[in-house]
Every structure is written in structure tokens, then in C-alpha cells.
C-alpha positions in Angstrom: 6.4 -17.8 1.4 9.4 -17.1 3.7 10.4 -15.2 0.0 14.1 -16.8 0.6 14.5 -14.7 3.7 14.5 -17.4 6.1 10.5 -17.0 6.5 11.0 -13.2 7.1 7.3 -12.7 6.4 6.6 -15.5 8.5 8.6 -13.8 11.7 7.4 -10.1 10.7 3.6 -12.1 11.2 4.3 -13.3 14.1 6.2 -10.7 16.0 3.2 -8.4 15.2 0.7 -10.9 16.5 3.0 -10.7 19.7 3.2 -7.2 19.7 -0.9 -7.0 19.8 -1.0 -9.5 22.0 1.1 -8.1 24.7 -0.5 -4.2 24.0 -3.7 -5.8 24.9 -3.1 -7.0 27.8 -1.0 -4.4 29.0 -4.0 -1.9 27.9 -6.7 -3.9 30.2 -4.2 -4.2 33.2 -3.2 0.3 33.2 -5.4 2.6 35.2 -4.3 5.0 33.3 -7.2 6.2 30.4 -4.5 7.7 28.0 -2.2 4.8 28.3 -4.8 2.2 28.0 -6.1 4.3 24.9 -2.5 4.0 23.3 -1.6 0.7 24.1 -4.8 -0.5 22.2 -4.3 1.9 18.8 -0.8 0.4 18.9 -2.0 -3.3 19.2 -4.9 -2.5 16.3 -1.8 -1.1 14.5 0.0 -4.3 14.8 -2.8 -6.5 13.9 -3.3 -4.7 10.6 0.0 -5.2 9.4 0.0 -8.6 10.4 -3.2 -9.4 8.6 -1.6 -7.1 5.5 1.1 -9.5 5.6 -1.3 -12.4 5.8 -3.2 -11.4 2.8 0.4 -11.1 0.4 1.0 -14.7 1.6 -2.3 -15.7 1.3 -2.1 -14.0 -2.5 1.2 -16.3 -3.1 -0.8 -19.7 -2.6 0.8 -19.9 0.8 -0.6 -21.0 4.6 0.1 -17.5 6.7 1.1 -17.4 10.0 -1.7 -17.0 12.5 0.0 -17.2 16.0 2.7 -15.3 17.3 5.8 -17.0 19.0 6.7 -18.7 22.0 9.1 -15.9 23.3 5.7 -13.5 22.9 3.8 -16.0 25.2 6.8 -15.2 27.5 6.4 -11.9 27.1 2.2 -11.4 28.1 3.0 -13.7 30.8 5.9 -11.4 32.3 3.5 -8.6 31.7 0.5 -10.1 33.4 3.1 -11.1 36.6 4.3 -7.6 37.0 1.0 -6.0 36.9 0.1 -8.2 39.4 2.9 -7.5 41.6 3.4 -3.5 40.9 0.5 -2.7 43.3 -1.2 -0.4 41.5 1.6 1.9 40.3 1.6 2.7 36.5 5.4 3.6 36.3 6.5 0.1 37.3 
């Protein structure tokens, strides 16, 4: 399903999975009301164009994408250490 594109449908899935993934977890670590509230429209955003893009490969008789990357991983993980180490301050 990669559509010739070198599994451009298959990256766009998975960055979007990342991107939710990472929202998320940034949206439960803020104090912040307004910021939690955005980060989580963002990552339900991002989950609905992944699953979009799920269903048009799904459609083509192909197996979608259901896990984002590795570099994501990296990415929640760096977000989970510097929330723990910002002490509190939501500008960090």
C-alpha cells in the first residue's frame, strides 16, 4: 500500500500515531487546564487521520500500520524525562 511512495501511507500512519502518542502524554503531565485541553484535541486529531489512512489501506486489500515508530518512542520518553525534571514549570 506504500502506493510507490516508499510506504508514504505507511510513514504518514505512523508519524500520526507518534504525534498522539506524545500529545497524550504531554496533556496528562501539564498543570495547565488550557494546555492539557489542546494537547488532547491535537492527539484526537492525529488519531483520526491515522485511522482515515488505515481505512484507505485497509480498502486496498492491505495490512495498515498500527504502531508508530521507534524515533516516536524516543520522543514520549524525552517528554516523560523532562516533565520529570522541569519541577513543575510549564514553560520548560
Amino acid at each position: 500500500y506504500d502506493v510507490g511512495h516508499d510506504g508514504l501511507l505507511a510513514n504518514l500512519i505512523a508519524f500520526n500515531l507518534d504525534s498522539a502518542d506524545v500529545l497524550e502524554a504531554a496533556a496528562k503531565r501539564v498543570d495547565a487546564a488550557p494546555y492539557a485541553r489542546l494537547f488532547r484535541q491535537i492527539s484526537g486529531e492525529r488519531r483520526r487521520q491515522a485511522e482515515e489512512l488505515q481505512s484507505y489501506v485497509s480498502v486496498n486489500a492491505e495490512e495498515p500500520k498500527t504502531k508508530g515508530t521507534a524515533a516516536g518512542s524516543f520522543r514520549k520518553v524525552w517528554v516523560d524525562l523532562r516533565t520529570a525534571l522541569n519541577g513543575g514549570d510549564n514553560y520548560v
